[in-house]
N, C-alpha and C positions, 0 to 999 in steps of 0.2 A: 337349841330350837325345839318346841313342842310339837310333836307330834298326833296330838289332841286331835281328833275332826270337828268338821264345824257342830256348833254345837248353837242351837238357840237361844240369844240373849234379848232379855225385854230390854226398852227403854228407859232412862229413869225417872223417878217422879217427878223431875225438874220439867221433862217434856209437860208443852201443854195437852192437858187431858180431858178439854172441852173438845176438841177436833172429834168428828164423827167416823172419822174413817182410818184404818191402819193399813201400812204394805210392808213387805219384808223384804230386807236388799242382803246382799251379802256381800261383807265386805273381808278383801284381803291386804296384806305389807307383808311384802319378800323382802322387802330394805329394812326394816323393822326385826324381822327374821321373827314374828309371831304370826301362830295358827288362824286360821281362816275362819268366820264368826259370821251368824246371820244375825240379823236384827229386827226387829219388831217395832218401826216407829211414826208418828205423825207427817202426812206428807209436808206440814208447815213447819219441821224442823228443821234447825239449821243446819251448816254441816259441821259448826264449831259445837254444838253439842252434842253430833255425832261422835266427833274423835271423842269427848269426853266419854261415852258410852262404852265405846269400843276398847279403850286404854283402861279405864279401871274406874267403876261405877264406884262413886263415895267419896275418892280418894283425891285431895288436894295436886292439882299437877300444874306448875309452873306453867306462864303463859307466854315463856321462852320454848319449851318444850313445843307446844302448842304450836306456835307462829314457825317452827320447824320444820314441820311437815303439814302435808296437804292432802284431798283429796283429788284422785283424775277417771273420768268416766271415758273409757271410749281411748285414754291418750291424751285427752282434754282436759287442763287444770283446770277446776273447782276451788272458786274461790269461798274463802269461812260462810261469809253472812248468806250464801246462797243457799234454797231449801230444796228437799226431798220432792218437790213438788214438781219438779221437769225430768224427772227419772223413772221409768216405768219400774212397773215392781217386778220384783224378782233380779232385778241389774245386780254387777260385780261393779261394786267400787274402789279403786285402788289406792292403798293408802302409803303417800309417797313424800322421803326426805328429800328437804330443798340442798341440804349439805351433799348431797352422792353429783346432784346437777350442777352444782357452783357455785354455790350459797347465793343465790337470785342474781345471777350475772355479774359476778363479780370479776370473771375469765376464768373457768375451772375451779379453782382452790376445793379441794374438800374439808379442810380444816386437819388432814391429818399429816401433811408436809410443815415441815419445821423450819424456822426462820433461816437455819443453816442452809439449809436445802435451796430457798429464795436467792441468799448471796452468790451462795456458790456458781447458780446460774447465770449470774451476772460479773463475776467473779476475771471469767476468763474472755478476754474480748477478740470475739471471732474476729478474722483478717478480713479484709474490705475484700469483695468482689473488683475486679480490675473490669473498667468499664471496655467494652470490646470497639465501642467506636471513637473511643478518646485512643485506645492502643493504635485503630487502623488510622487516623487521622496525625497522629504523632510519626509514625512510622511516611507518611508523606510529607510533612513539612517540615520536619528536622536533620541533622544530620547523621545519616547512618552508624557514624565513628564517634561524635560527641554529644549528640542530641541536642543540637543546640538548634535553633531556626535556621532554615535556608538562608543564605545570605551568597546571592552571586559574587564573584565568579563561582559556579560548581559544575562538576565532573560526575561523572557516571560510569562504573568500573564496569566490566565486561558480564557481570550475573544480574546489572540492574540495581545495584545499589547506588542511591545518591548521597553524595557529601559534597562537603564546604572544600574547595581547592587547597586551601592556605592551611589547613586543620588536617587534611591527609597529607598534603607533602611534608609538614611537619612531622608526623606522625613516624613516616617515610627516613625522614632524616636523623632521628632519633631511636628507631629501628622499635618502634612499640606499638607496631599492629596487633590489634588480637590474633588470636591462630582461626577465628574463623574469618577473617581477608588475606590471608597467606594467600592465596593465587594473584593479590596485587605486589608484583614485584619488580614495578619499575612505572616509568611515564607514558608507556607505551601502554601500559593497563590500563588506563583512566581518558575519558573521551572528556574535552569542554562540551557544555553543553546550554541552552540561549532559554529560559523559563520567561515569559510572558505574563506580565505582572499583573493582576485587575486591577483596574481604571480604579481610583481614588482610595486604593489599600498602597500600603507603603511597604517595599521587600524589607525595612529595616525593623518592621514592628516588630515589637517582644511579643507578642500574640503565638502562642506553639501549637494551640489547636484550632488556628482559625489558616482556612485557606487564603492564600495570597496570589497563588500561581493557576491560571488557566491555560485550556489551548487556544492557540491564535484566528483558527479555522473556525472550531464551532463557540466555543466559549463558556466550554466544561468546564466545573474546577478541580483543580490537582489534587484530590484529597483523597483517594484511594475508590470513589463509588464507579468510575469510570478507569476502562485501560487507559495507557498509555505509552506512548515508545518515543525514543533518541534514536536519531540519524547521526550515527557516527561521522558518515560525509559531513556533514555540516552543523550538528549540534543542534537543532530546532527540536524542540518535545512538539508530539502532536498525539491527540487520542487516537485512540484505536478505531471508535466509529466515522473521525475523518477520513484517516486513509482507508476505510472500508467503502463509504458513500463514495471518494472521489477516487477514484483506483488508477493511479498513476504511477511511474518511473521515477519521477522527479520530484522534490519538495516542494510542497505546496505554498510554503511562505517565501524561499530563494530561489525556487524552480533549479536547484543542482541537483543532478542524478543522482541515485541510491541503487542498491539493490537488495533483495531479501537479507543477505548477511550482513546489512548496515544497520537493519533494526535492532532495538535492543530492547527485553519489558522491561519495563521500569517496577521493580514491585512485585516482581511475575509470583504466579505460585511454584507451589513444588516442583511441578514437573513441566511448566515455561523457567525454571531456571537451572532444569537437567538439561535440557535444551541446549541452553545458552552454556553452561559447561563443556556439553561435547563438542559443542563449537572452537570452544576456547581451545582447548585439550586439539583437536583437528587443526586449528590453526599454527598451535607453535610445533606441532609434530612437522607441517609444511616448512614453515620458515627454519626448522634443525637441518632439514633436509636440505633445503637448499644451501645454508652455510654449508654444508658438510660437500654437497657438486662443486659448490665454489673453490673449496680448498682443493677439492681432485683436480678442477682443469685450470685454474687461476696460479696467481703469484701473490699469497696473499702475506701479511705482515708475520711476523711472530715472535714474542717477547723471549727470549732467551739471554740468560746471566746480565737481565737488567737492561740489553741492547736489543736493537732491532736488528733481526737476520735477514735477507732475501732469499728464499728457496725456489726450487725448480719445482715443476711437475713433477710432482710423484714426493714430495717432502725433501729433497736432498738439498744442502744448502750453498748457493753457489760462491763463488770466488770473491773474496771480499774486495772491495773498492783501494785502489793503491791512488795516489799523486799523478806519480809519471803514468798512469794509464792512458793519462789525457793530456799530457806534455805538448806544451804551445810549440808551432812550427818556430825553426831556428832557435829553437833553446836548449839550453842547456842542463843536462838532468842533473846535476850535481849543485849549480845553481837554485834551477826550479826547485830542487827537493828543499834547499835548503831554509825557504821561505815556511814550510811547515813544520820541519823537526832538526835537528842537527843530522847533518850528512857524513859527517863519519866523527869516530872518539876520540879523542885528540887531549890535551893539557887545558883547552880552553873550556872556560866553564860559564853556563849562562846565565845570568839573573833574572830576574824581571822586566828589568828594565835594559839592559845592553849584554856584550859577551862580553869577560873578562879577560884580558890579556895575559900571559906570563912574564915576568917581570924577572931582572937580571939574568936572563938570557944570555951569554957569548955567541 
């Protein structure tokens, strides 16, 4: 880059040189990276024979070169065939390549990125954004375990997840829960539950992100924009703004009681399904508890070397069951016994079918 100061340059002879009158502008290009130049020229000049001034008086310049770069006054492009004639004098003109802008709207390009550069961008194909209301919509009409659509009968396990009946006890049976429904571990895990169909939609469409299921009270749809909860009593889904409006005991569609620990979110977030965990967690600590009273004051069963034992209080186990304990009035225990096992060892031996005798006996 020259260092040069402006320095005064006339115009060329090519200007017209009838005009009465002359101004001096000065003109500079930072994108050009040449020194800064005043000029001397008719204000009925254009600006395309300005650049020619400016770039090299005499000299032959491609009208590639030319269509290149522009004039801008103010920030404002200046187009060629406009003249010196709307610019007062003394102005700074700026003399500017359309290649640094974009090559005239072309999206960016400067011309100096290389075709490689282009593929390469397109090369590697970014991973789709996962649409968040296809995810919250899928996650209410499918089934938690298979993803498949609702399709009653379905159940609702204790943290609010819904599935297909038939697809978790399968699941159940073949012992291929994921580990995250390990807390379902048995029948007793899972509540049936009553989905309410909308009027002129069919539960059996193949449709995954289209709601099928509202409440029966107000007439939400089950698609996740609204709460919702299961009455383990009785299996009815109902929104959350029903049983808020109508604030009752009872279910609204069967009228059988509930109570607070009979609701269950359906969907809940994070910390509506800590909730419902320590619920869970509370409730089987109860129900150990009580097996465990039962076995201290009760006579309860208990599997030992294959047989069932009867035990006392306190675990000891009592007097096992004989025949003759119950020996019918006027009978004979030698008799009676003999009806279930042989009564004493003898030569005779028993089959299946009859006792065998001994034979040549004296």
């Amino acid at each position: 880059m020259l260092s040069t100061p402006p320095t005064a340059v006339s115009a060329p002879s090519t200007l017209p040189s009838s005009l009465p009158m002359e101004i001096q502008i000065f003109i500079e290009s930072p994108d050009l990276h040449l020194p800064s130049r005043s000029l001397t020229a008719n204000p009925n000049c254009s600006l395309r024979d300005l650049k020619l001034s400016f770039l090299s008086i005499g000299t032959l310049i491609p009208s590639e070169t030319l269509n290149s770069i522009y004039f801008s006054f103010n920030g404002r492009p200046l187009p060629d065939s406009s003249t010196l004639s709307g610019i007062p004098p003394h102005s700074t003109l700026t003399l500017r390549s359309r290649a640094l802008l974009g090559g005239g709207g072309d999206g960016g390009a400067t011309g100096a990125e290389s075709r490689d550069c282009y593929l390469k961008m397109y090369a590697t194909k970014k991973p789709d954004k996962a649409d968040p209301n296809e995810a919250r919509i899928s996650r209410w009409t499918t089934c938690a375990l298979s993803s498949e659509p609702l399709q009653p009968p379905c159940v609702v396990d204790r943290l609010g997840n819904v599935f297909n009946k038939e697809t978790l006890v399968q699941a159940m049976l073949e012992k291929k829960l994921p580990p995250g429904f390990g807390h379902i571990r048995g029948l007793k895990d899972m509540f049936p539950i009553e989905l309410c169909s909308i009027p002129g939609v069919r539960s059996d469409d193949d449709k995954s992100f289209d709601a099928r299921f509202q409440c029966p009270i107000t007439g939400l749809e089950f698609n996740g924009n609204y709460g919702f909860f299961a009455l383990r009593q009785c299996g009815h889904v109902l929104s959350s703004k029903a049983l808020k409006e109508v604030k009752s005991s009872v279910c609204l569609v069967c009228h059988k009681e509930f109570s607070a620990d009979d609701k269950i979110v359906i969907n809940g977030s994070a910390e509506e399904v800590a909730v419902l965990r320590e619920r869970m967690e509370e409730e089987r600590a109860k129900m150990k508890e009580k097996r465990e009273k039962r076995v201290k004051n009760g006579k309860p069963k208990e599997e030992l070397d294959g047989g069932i034992v009867i035990t006392e209080a306190g675990g000891r186990p009592m007097k096992r069951f004989k025949a003759l304990d119950v020996l019918p009035a006027n009978a004979t225990k030698e008799v009676y016994a003999s009806i279930f096992t042989s009564s004493k060892k003898s030569d005779f031996k028993e089959t299946y079918s009859c006792r065998s005798l001994p034979l040549g006996r004296n």
